[in-house]
C-alpha positions as CSV (number, residue, x, y, z in Angstrom):
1,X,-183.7,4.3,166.3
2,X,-182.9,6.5,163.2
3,X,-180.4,9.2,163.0
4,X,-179.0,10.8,160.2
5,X,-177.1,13.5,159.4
6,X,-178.7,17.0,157.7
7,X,-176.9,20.2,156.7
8,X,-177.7,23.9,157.5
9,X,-180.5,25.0,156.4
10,X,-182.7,28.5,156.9
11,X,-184.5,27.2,159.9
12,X,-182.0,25.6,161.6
13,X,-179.8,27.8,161.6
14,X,-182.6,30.6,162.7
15,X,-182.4,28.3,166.0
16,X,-179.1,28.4,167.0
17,X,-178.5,31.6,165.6
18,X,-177.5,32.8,169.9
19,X,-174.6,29.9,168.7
20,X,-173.5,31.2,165.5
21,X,-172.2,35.3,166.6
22,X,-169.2,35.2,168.0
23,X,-168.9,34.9,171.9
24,X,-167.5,38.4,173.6
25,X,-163.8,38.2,174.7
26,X,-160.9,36.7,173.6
27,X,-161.1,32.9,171.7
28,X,-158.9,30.2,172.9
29,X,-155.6,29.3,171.2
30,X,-155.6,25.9,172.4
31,X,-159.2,24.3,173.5
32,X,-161.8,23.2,171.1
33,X,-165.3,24.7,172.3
34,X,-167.8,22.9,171.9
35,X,-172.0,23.7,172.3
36,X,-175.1,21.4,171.7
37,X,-178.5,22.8,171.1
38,X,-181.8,20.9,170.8
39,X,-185.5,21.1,169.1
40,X,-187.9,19.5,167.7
41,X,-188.4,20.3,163.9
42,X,-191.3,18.8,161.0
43,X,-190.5,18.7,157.4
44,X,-193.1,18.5,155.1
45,X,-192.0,15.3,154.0
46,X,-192.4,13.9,157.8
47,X,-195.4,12.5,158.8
48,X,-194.5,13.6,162.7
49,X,-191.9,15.7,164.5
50,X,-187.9,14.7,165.0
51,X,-185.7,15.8,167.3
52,X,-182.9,17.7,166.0
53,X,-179.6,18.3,167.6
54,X,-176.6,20.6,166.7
55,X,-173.5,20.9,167.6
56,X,-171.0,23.5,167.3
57,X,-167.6,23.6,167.6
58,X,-165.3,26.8,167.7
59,X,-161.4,25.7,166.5
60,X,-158.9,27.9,167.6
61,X,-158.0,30.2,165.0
62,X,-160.9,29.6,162.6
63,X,-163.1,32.5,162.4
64,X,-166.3,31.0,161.5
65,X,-167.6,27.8,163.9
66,X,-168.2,24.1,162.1
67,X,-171.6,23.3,162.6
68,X,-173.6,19.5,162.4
69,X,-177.2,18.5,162.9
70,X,-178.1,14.9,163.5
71,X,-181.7,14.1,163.1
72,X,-183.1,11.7,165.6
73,X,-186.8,9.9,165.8
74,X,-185.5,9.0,169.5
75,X,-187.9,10.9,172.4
76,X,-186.5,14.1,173.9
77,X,-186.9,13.2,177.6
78,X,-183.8,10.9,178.6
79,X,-184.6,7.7,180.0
């Protein structure tokens, strides 16, 4: 297995863009939020696709949400 970390970039943040706007209604002053998003993705550099996951979390009183990807050669069906 190999994983490794990535930042943002223009594509991956054109798929989780949904993530990104803020969600309608007041935001929480005590609870982390927390959403995951999955897809595959090929850099040039690749010789095959990886599956790419995000996460995003939402911090109380942060305006803007903190965002990670994690790049994974592991299969995208669990097992």
């Amino acid at each position: 297995m190999i994983a490794m970390g990535c930042p943002l970039n223009a594509v991956f943040k054109n798929k989780i863009t949904h993530r990104l706007t803020r969600p309608v209604g007041r935001p929480s002053l005590t609870k982390v939020k927390r959403f995951f998003e999955e897809f595959q993705y090929q850099a040039a550099c690749w010789v095959k696709e990886r599956r790419v996951v995000a996460k995003i979390e939402r911090h109380p009183r942060e305006p803007f949400p903190r965002v990670g990807f994690i790049v994974i050669n592991l299969p995208m069906e669990p097992h």
